[in-house]
N, C-alpha and C positions, 0 to 999 in steps of 0.2 A: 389123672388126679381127680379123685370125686369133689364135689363140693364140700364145704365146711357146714357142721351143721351146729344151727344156732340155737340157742338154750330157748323155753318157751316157757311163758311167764302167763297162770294166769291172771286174767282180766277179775277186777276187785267184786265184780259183778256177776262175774260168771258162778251161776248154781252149784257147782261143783267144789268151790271151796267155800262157800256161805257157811259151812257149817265151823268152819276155822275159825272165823269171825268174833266167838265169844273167847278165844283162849287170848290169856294173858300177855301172852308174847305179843300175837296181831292185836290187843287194844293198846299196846304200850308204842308199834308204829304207827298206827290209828293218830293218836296223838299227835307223835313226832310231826306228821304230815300237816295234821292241821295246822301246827303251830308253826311250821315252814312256811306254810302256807299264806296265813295268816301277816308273817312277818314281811313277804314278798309284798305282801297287796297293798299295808304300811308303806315300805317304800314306794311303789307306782304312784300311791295317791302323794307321796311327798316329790316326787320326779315329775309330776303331770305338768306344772307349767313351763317346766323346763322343757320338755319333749314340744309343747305348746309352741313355745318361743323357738326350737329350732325347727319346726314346723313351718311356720313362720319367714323365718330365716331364708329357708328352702323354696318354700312359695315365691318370693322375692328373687332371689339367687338366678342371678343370667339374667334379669332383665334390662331394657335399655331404657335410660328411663328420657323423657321431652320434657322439662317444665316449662310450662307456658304462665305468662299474666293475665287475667278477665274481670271484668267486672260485669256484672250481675244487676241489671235494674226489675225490681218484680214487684207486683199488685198481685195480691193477694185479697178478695170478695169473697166472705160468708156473709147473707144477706136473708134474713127471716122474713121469713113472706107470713105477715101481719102478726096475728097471736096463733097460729096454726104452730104445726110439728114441722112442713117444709118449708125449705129457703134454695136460697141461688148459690151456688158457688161460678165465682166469677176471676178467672187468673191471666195476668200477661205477665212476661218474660223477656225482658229485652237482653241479647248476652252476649259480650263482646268479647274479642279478642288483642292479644296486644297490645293491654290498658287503652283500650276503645278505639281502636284503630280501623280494626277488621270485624266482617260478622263472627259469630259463632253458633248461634241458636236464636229462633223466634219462635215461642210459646204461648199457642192460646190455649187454654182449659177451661169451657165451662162443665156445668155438672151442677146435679141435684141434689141437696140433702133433705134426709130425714133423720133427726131427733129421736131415737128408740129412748130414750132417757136423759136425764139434766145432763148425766155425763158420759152417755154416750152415742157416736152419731155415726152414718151411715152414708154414703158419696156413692154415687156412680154418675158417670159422663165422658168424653170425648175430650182429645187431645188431639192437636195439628202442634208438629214440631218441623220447624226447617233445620237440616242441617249441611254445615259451610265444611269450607275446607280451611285447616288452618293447621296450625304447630311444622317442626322439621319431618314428621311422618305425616300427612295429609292424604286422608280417604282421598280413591279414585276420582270423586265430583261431588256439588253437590247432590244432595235429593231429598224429601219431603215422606215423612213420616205420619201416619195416622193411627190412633190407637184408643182404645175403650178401655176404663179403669174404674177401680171397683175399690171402695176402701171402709176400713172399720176404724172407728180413731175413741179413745176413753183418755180420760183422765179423772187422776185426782191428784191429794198432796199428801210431801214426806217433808214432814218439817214446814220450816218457810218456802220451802219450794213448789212449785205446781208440775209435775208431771204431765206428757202428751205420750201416746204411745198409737201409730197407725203404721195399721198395716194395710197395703195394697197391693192388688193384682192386675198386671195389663195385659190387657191383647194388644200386640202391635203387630203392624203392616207397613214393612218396611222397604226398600229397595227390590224389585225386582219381582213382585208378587211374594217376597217373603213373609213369611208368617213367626211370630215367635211369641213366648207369654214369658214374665219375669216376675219374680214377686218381690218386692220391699217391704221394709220393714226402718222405721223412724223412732226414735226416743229423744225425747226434748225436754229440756229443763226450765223451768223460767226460774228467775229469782228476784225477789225485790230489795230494790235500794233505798235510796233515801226521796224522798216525794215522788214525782210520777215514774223516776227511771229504773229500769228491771236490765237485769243479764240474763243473757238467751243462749244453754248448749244445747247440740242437737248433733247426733248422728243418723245417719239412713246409708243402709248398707243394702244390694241392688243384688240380686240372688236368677242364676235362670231357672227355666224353666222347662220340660221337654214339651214341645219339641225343640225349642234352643237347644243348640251344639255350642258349647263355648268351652277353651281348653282351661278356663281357671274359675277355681271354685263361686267367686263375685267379678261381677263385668265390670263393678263400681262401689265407691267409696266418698261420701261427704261427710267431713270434718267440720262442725260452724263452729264459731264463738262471733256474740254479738250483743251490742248496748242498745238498749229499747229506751221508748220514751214515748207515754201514755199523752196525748195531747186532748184527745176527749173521750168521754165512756168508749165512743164507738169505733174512733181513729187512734193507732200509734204508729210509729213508725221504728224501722232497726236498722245499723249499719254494723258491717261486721268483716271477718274473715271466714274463708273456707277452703279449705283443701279436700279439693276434688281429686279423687284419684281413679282412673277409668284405664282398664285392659284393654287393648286394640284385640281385634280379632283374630288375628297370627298369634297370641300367645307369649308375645314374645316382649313386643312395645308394653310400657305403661307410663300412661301421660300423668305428672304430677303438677296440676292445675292450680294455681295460687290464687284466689280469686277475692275483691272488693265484691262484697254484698250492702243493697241498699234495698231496703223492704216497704210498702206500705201495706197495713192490713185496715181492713177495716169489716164491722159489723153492723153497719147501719140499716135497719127494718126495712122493707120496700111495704109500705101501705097503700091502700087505696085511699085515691082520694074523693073526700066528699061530695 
């Protein structure tokens, strides 16, 4: 039995029928197509959040998830070294586990800024993170992280609001001579209230990097909301909530983190003195 032989169609391209092109007939499918066409892509763009959402869905789908309790103590230092362009950036992190039972992370951050503009500014510096073992899945042991970070941070305002938007890139040195880079990215909202107290959201979604291997598209996820209160120009303070939501490295875990945040920031000048 020989094979079947199949009709051959040409390509709308190919030189050999171009010259079809202007007859009546082919501009009236001409059309047709387009507006098939046309009609298709209408729906995609009205189906995209949908596909989005089960996207999503999917992402999620088979994982196991740990929620833990934490609280979060953090100092946060931008500090302007005198009327010049740089300052200090000065960070600690104290971060617990088990609504303060257990470690979880110890965080120092200092680093440099410069001032490219009123509103926009420029960080690099070094980062030492301890990290513990803790939740129903608990890393192997612990171990001590080193890493250099790089960040660009602007703002301005939509409304009563003030905008922050930073983006950062690390090198980390992690366990074992490992090497890896990550990039993040933060959007913050402030808003003000009534005399010194403001609300504060903010997302920062944690992205790898190659050489990072990681089997899911973010390693990490912070959710804040939190009440601020200006105490002087240069000191406020914020307490709040966050959900931290972080992929174990199997792919498989995902710790959903419930966490007490309690902030002090402050801006106070370092001048010389007389």
């Amino acid at each position: 039995m020989g094979l079947p032989v199949m009709p051959i169609h040409n390509h709308p391209c190919d030189p050999r029928t171009a010259q079809d092109d202007s007859s009546p007939g082919s501009l009236s499918v001409l059309a047709t197509r387009i507006s098939r066409g046309a009609s298709l892509l209408t729906r995609a763009k009205r189906s995209a959040p949908v596909v989005c959402l089960c996207f999503a869905a999917c992402w999620s789908a088979g994982a196991q998830t740990d929620p833990d309790a934490h609280v979060w103590l953090q100092y946060f230092g931008d500090h302007p070294l005198g009327s010049t362009r740089w300052g200090l950036h000065l960070e600690g992190q104290l971060r617990r586990h088990d609504v303060f039972r257990a470690p979880q992370n110890l965080l120092l951050r200092p680093a440099l800024n410069f001032r490219v503009h009123p509103k926009v500014e420029l960080t690099a510096g070094y980062g030492y993170i301890s990290h513990h073992r803790y939740g129903k899945f608990p890393q192997a042991r612990s171990w001590s992280e080193h890493r250099l970070f790089q960040d660009v941070k602007a703002q301005h305002a939509a409304g009563r609001a003030r905008l922050l938007h930073r983006f950062r890139f690390e090198n980390r040195w992690l366990v074992n001579g490992l090497y890896e880079n990550r990039f993040r990215y933060m959007a913050r909202a402030t808003i003000p209230l009534r005399g010194p107290w403001y609300l504060a959201l903010w997302d920062e979604i944690f992205l790898p990097v190659k050489p990072e291997q990681f089997p899911q598209f973010s390693d990490q996820n912070r959710a804040t909301l939190a009440l601020g209160k200006r105490l002087t120009d240069h000191v406020r303070v914020e307490a709040g909530y966050m959900l931290q939501t972080v992929w174990q490295r199997n792919g498989r875990i995902r710790e959903d983190n419930h966490t007490i945040v309690f902030a002090v920031f402050s801006s106070s000048p370092f001048r010389r003195r007389k």
